[in-house]
C-alpha positions as CSV (number, residue, x, y, z in Angstrom):
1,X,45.4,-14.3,18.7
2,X,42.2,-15.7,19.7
3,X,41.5,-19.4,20.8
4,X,38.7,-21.5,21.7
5,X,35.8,-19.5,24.1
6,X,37.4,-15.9,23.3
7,X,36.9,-17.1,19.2
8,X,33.6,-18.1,20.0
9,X,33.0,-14.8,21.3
10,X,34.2,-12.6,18.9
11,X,33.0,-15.0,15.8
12,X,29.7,-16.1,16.4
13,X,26.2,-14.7,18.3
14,X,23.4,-16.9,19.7
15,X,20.9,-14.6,17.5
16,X,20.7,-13.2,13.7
17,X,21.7,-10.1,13.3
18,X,19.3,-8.3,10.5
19,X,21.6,-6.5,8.3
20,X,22.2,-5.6,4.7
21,X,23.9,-7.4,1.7
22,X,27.8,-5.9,1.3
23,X,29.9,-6.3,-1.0
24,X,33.9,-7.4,0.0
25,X,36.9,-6.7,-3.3
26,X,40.3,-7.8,-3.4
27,X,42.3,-5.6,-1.3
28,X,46.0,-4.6,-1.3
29,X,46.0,-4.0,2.8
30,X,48.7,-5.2,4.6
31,X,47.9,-6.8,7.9
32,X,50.0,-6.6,10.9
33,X,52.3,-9.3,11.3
34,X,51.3,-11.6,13.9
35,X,53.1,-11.7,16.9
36,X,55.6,-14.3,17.4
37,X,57.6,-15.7,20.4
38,X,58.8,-19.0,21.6
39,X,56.7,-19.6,24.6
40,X,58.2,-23.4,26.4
41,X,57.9,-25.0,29.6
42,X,59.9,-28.5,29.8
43,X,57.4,-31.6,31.3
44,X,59.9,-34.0,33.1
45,X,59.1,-37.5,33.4
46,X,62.7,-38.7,35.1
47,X,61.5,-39.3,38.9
48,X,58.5,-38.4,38.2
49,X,59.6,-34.6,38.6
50,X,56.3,-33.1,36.4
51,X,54.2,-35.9,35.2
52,X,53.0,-38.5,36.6
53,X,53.5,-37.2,39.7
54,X,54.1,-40.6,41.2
55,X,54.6,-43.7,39.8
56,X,51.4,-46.3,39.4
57,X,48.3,-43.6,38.9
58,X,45.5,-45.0,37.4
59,X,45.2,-44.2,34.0
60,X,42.3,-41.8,34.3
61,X,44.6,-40.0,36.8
62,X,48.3,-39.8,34.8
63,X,45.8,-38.5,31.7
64,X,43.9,-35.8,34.4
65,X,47.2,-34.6,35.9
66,X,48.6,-34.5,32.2
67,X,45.3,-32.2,30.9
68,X,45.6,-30.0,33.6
69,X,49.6,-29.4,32.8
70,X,48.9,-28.5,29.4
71,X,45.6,-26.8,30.6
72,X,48.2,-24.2,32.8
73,X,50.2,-24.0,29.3
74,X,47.3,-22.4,28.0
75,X,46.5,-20.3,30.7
76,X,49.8,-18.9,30.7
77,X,49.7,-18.2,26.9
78,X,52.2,-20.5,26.3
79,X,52.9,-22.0,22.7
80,X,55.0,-25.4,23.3
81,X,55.7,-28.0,25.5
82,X,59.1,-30.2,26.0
83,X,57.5,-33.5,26.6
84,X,60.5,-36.1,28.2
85,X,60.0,-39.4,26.5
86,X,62.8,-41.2,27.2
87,X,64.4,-40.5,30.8
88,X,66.8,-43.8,31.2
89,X,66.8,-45.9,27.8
90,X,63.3,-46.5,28.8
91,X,59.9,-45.0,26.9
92,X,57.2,-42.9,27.8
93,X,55.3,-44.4,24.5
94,X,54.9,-47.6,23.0
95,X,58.1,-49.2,21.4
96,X,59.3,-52.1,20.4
97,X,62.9,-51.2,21.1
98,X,63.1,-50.0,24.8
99,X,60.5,-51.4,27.8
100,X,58.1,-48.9,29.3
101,X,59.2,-46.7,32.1
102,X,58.7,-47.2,35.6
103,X,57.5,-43.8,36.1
104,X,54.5,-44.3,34.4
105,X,53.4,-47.6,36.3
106,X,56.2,-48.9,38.6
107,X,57.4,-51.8,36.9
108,X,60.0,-51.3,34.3
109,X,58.5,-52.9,31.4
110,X,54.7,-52.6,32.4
111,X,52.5,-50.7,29.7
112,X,49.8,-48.8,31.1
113,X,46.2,-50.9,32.4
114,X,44.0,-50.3,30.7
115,X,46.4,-49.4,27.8
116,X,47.3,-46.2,25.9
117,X,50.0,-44.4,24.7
118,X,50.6,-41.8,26.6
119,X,52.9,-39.8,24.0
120,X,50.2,-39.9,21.4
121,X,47.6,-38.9,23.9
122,X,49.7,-36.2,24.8
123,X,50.3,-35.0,21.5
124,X,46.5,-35.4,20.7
125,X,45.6,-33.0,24.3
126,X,48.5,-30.3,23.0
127,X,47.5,-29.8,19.2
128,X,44.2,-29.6,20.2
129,X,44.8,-26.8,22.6
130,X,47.0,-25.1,19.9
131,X,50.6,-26.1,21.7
132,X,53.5,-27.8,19.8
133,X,55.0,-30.7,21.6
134,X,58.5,-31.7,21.2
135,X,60.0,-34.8,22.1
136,X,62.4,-34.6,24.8
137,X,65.3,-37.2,24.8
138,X,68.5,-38.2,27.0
139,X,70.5,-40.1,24.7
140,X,73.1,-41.8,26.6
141,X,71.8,-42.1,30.1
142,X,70.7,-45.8,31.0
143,X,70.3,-46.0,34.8
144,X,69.8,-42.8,37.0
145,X,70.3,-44.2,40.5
146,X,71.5,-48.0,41.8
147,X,68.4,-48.7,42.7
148,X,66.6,-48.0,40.1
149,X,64.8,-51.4,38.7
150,X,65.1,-52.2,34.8
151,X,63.1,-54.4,32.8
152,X,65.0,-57.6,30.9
153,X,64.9,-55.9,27.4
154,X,66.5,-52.6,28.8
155,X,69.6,-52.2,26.7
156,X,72.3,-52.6,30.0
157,X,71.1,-56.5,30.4
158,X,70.9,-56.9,26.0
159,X,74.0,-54.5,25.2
160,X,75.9,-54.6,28.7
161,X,79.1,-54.4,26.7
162,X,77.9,-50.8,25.7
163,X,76.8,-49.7,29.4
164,X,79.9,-48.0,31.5
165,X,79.2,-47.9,34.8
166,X,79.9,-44.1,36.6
167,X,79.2,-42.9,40.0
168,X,75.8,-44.0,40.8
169,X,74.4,-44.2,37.1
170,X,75.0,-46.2,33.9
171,X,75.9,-44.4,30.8
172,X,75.6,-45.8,27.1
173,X,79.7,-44.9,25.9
174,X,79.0,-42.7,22.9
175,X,82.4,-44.1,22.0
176,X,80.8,-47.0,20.2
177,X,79.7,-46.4,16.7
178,X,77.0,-48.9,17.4
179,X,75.9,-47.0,20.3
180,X,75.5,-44.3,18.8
181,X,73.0,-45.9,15.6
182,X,71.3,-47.8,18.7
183,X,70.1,-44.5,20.2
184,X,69.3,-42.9,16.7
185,X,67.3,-45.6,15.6
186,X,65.4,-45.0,18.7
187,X,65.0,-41.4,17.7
188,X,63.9,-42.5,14.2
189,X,61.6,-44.7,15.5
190,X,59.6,-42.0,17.8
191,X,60.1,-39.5,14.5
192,X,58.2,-41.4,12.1
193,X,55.8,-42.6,14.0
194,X,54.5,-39.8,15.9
195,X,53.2,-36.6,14.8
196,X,56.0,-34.6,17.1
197,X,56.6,-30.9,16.2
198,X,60.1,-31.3,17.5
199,X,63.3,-33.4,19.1
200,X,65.3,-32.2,22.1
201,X,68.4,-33.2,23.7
202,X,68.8,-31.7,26.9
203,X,72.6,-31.2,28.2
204,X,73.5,-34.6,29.2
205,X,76.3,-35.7,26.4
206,X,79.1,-37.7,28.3
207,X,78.0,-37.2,31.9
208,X,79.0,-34.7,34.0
209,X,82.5,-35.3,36.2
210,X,82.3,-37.0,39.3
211,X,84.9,-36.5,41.9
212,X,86.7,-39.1,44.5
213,X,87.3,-38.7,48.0
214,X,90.2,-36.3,47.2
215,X,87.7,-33.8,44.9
216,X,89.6,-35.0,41.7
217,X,87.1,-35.6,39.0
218,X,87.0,-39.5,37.6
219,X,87.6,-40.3,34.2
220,X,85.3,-41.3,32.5
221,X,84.9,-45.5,32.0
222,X,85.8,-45.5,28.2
223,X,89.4,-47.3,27.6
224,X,87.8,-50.2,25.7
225,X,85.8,-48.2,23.2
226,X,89.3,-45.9,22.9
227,X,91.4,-48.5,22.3
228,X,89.0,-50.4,19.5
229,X,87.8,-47.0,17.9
230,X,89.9,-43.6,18.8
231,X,93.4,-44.7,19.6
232,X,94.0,-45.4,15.8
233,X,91.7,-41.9,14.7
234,X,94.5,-39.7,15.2
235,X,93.1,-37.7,17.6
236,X,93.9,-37.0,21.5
237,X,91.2,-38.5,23.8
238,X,89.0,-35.5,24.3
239,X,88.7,-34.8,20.6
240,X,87.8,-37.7,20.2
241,X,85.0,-37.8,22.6
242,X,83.8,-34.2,21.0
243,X,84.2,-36.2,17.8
244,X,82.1,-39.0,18.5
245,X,79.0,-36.4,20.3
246,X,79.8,-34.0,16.9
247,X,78.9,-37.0,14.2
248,X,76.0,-38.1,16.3
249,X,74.5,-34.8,16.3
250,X,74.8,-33.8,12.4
251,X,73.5,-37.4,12.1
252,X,70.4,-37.3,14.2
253,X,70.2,-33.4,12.0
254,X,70.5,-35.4,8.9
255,X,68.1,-38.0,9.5
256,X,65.6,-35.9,10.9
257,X,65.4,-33.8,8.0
258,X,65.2,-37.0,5.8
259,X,62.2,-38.1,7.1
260,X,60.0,-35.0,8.4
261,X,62.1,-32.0,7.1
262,X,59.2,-30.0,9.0
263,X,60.5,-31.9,12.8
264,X,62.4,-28.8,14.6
265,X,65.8,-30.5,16.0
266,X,66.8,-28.7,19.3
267,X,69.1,-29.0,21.8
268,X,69.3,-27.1,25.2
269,X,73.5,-27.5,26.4
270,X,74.6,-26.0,29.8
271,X,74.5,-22.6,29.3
272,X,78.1,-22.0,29.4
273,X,80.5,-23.2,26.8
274,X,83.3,-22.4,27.8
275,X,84.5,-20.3,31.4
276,X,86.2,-17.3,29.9
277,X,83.5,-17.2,26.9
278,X,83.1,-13.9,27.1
279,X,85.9,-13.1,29.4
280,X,84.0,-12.6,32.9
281,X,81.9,-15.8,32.8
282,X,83.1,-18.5,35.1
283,X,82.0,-21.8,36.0
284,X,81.9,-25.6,34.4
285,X,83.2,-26.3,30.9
286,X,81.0,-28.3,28.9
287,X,83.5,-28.2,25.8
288,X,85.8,-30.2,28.0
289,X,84.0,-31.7,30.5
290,X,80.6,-33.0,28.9
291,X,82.6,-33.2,25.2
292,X,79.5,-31.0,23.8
293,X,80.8,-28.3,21.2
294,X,77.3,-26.8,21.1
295,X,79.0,-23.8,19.1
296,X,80.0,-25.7,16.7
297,X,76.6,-27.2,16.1
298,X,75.2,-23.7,15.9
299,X,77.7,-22.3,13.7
300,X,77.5,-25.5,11.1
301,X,73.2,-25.8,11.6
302,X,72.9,-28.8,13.3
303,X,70.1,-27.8,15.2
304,X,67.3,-25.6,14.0
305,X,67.1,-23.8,17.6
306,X,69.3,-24.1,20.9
307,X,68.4,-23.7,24.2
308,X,71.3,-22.8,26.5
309,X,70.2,-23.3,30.1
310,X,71.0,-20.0,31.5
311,X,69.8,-20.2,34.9
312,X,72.0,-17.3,36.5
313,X,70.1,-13.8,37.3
314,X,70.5,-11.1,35.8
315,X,73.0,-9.7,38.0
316,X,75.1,-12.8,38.7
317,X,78.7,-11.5,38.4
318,X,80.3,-14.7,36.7
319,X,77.5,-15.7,34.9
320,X,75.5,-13.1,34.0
321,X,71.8,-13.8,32.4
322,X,71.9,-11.1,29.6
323,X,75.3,-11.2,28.6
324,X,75.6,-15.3,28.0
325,X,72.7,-14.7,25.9
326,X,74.3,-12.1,24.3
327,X,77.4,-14.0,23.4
328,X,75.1,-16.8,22.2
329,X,73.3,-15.1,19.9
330,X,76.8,-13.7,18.8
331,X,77.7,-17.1,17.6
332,X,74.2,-17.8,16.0
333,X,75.9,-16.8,12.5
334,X,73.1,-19.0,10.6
335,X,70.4,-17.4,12.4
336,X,68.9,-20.2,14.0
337,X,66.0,-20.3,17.0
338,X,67.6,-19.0,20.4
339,X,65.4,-19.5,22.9
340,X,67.0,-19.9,26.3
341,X,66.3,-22.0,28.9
342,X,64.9,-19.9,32.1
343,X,65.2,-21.6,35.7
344,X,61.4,-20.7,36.8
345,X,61.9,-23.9,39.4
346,X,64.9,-21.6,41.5
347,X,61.6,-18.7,41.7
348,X,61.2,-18.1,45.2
349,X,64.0,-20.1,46.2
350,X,67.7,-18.8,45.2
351,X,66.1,-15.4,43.6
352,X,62.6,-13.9,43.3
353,X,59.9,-14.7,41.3
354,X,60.4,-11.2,39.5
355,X,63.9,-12.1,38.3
356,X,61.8,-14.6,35.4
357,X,60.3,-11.8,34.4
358,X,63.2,-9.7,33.8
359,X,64.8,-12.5,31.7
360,X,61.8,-12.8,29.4
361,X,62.2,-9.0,29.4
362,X,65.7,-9.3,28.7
363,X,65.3,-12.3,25.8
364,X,63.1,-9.8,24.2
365,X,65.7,-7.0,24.3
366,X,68.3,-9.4,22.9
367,X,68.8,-9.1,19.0
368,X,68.9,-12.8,17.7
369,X,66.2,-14.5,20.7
370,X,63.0,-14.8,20.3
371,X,61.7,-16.9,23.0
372,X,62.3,-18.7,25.6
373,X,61.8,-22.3,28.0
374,X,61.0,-22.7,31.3
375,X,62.1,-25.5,33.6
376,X,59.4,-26.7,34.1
377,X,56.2,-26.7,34.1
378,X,54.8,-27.9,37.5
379,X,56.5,-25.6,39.5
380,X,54.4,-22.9,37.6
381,X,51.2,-24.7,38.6
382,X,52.7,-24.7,41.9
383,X,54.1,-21.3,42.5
384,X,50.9,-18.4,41.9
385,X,53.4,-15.6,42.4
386,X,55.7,-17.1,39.2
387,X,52.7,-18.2,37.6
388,X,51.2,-14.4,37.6
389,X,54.3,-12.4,36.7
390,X,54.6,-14.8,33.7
391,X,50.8,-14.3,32.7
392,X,51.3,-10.4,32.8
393,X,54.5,-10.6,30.2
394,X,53.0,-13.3,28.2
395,X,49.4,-11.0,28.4
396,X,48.5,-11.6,24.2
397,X,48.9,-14.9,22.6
398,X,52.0,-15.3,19.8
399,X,52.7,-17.7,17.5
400,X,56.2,-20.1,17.6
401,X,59.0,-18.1,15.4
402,X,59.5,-19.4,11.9
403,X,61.9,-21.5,11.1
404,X,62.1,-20.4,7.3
405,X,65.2,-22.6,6.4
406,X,62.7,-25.9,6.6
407,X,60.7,-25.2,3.6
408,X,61.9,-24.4,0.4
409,X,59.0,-21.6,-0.7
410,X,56.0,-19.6,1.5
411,X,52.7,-21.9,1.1
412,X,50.8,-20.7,-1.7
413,X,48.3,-17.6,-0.9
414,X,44.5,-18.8,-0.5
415,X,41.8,-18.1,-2.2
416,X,38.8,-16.4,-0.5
417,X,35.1,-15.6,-0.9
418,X,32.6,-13.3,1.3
419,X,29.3,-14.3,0.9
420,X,26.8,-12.1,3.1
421,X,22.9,-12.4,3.8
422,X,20.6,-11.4,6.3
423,X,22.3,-13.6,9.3
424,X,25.7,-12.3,8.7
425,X,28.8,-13.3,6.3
426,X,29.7,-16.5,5.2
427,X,33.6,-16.5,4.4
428,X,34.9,-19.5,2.3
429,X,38.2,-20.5,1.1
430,X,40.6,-22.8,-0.6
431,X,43.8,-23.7,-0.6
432,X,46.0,-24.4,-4.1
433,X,46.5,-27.3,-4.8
434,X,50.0,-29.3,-3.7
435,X,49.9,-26.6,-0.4
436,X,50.6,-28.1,2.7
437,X,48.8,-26.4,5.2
438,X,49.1,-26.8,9.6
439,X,46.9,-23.9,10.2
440,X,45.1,-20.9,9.1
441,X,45.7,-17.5,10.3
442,X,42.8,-15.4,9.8
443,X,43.0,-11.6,10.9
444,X,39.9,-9.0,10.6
445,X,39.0,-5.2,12.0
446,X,36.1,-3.5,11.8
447,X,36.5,0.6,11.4
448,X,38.7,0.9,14.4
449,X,41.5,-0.4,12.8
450,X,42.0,-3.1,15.7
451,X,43.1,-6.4,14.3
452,X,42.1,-9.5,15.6
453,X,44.0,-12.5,14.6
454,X,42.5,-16.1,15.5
455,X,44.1,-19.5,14.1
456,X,41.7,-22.0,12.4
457,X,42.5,-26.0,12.2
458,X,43.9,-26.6,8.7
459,X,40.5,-28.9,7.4
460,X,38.1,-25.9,8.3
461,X,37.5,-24.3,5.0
462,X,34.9,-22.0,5.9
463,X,33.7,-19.5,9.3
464,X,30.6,-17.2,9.7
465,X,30.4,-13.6,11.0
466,X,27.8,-12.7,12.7
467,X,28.9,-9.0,12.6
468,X,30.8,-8.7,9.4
469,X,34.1,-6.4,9.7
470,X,35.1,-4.2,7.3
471,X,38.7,-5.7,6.4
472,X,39.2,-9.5,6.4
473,X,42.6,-11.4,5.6
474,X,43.5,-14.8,5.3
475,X,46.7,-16.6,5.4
476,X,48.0,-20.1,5.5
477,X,50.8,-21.2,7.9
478,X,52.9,-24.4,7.3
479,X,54.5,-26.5,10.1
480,X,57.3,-24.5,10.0
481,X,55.7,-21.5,10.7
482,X,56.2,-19.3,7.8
483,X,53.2,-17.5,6.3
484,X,51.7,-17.7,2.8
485,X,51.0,-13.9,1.7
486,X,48.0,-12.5,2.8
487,X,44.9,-13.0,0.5
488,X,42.6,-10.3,1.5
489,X,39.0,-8.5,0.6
490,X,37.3,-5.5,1.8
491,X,33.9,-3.9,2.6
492,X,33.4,-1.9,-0.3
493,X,29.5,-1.2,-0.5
494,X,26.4,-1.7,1.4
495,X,22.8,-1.4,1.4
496,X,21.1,1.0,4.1
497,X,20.0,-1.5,6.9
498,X,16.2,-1.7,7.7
499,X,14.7,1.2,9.9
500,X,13.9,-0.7,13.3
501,X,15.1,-4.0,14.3
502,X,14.5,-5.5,18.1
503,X,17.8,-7.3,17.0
504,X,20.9,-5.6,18.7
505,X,23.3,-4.6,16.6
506,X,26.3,-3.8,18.6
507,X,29.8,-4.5,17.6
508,X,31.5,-7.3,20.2
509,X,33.7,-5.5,22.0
């Protein structure tokens, strides 16, 4: 798949190429499927870990830091980014629910000077370079450290009978119904008023244990919120909890799919469910500890892809890379997305650079993956050794997986039209009417039988040849990435070209 200067080069010629009228039919060819793979890297905004990389930039430079991010995305043949819109209760956009977030200026509360939105220009910068973006979200955090200043309209000084205080950091109790509609509304809110491709939770549910002087973990803060809503549910505490994370997660599903059914919902839990799942893994229990069945959502298709952070090696005796994903994709019994979560930012530190590489490997290996997300994306601009091995095994572009289950039928097939002359061929199309179109996939060879395959904006209706190829097929792709069949013609006849021409006539190579 071709983009921008390499489409230019294969497309179009500075000159006029002297050549005869041919004559393209309908044609029963079937071209080769394009190649698909999710290709993410997450861009955190909490402490200004990716972007800005401080707080108070100008403007110009939070946009020029942002540009080259997703300019490195493109280098690297990625396909999507994970853009973190909401860190602490706080936005990364304009709303008129939660204040502006300090990382972006300094002041909790302070839009940007002079003013933009720096989730719609983002989301302008990525579709133009061909990425999805997907709005990354932490649902219940409020506060990450003490010291961390918040603006008068942040929800722990209007709602501080929802805020529990634990270690160092302030948590919204999911215990609270209206919690819980407080931080979907939120969601909502982003959903319909922002052309997202995607919503992510990352694994932060109830927070992770913290442990007193003694190393025993502390309960979490919530015996109000039991007492008013689960005490009388007639469940024990910790099903309860799992209850209360379980009915916010088919809701934000629900409501998603209610307004945008194209939005992909994704969430990316600790990679391990459970220690002894399957029996050789070890380490923290999210089931119990973070109240996040992530299994369950999977199995009842909650989510339309999960991201379990697997950032183990390969070789990592308790917690082995290749065989968590295997169990996950084990449990993946609707066939969702899986598309695990890759530590790139441990490259060079606890493992080599070249272990990345063997996990994309391995994804690919893995029946039931087809992609994967890196954390994150600075520390690929910032590491040339990770940055390189990643360019070699992402070497040809690919399209982001299908997710068929979001539309109800393949867009309609196109209609097309070659139209030749002495500068080249003209090739024009429609689409059906009622056909919602994202993008068009186009896909040509000349007599070597080498495909190409470029993606055209969904308004372009039209694209010249300047050396016309012998096989041309069109195809229309909705947001959900399925296909429309493939409408296709063929060179079927020409006229003998003129005897001497100055013009060069060489195929592009």
């Amino acid at each position: 798949m071709k983009t921008g200067s390499a489409l230019a080069l294969v497309l179009f010629a500075s000159t006029a190429f002297l050549i005869a009228a041919d004559v393209y039919q309908p044609a029963t060819i079937a071209p080769p499927a394009p190649p698909r793979e999710f290709r993410g890297a997450w861009i955190a905004t909490v402490a200004n870990k990716d972007w800005p990389s401080a707080p108070g930039l100008t403007v110009a430079q939070q946009k020029a830091e942002l540009i080259s991010l997703l300019d490195t995305a493109v280098r690297l043949k990625l396909n999507a980014v994970i853009f973190q819109v909401r860190p602490s209760s706080d936005a990364v956009y304009a709303s008129a629910i939660e204040p502006w977030s300090a990382y972006l200026t300094g002041i909790p509360g302070q839009p940007p000077q002079p003013y933009y939105d720096p989730l719609a220009f983002a989301i302008q910068e990525a579709h133009r370079r061909g990425l999805e973006l997907h709005a990354w979200f932490n649902p219940f955090r409020a506060r990450v450290t003490p010291s961390e200043p918040v603006a008068m309209n942040h929800v722990s000084r209007a709602h501080p009978e929802w805020v529990r205080s634990y270690g160092d950091q302030l948590w919204l109790d999911p215990g609270i119904p209206a919690v819980r509609e407080y931080v979907s509304r939120v969601i909502m809110d982003v959903v319909r008023r922002y052309d997202v491709d995607g919503i992510q939770f990352d694994d932060y549910f109830y927070p992770y244990p913290v442990q007193n002087s003694r190393g025993v973990n502390i309960p979490f803060p919530d015996d109000a919120s039991w007492r008013m809503y689960g005490a009388r549910s007639g469940l024990a505490r910790d099903d309860w909890r799992r209850q209360n994370i379980n009915e916010f997660i088919q809701s934000v599903y629900q409501n998603i799919k209610a307004a945008k059914p194209w939005v992909k919902f994704g969430v990316s839990p600790f990679g391990i469910w459970r220690p002894g799942y399957p029996p050789q893994i070890r380490g923290s229990d999210a089931y119990a500890e973070l109240f996040a069945d992530s299994r369950l959502w999977l199995a009842n298709g909650w989510v339309d892809y999960l991201a379990p952070q697997l950032y183990w090696p390969v070789n990592s005796p308790g917690q082995s890379f290749p065989i968590l994903l295997n169990w996950w994709a084990q449990q993946n019994v609707r066939h969702r997305n899986l598309w695990p979560g890759l530590a790139a930012y441990q490259a060079g530190n606890e493992f080599p650079p070249s272990e990345i590489a063997r996990q994309i490997q391995a994804t690919r290996a893995q029946p039931g993956a087809s992609g994967e997300i890196l954390f994150h994306l600075r520390s690929l601009e910032e590491n040339p050794a990770l940055a390189g091995l990643i360019a070699a095994e992402y070497a040809q572009p690919a399209f982001v997986p299908a997710s068929p289950w979001l539309a109800p039928s393949l867009p309609a097939k196109p209609e097309i039209a070659g139209h030749t002359n002495g500068n080249g061929l003209i090739l024009q199309w429609t689409s059906p009417g009622g056909n919602t179109v994202a993008k068009w996939v186009l896909q040509f060879c000349w007599t070597d039988d080498t495909w190409r395959t470029v993606t055209l904006p969904a308004n372009q209706l039209a694209q010249a040849f300047s050396f016309p190829p012998e096989i041309i097929s069109l195809r229309a792709m909705d947001r959900s990435g399925d296909l429309s069949p493939p409408a296709v013609i063929r060179k079927t006849a020409a006229a003998p070209p003129p005897a001497k021409s100055f013009w060069s006539t060489s195929r592009p190579k």
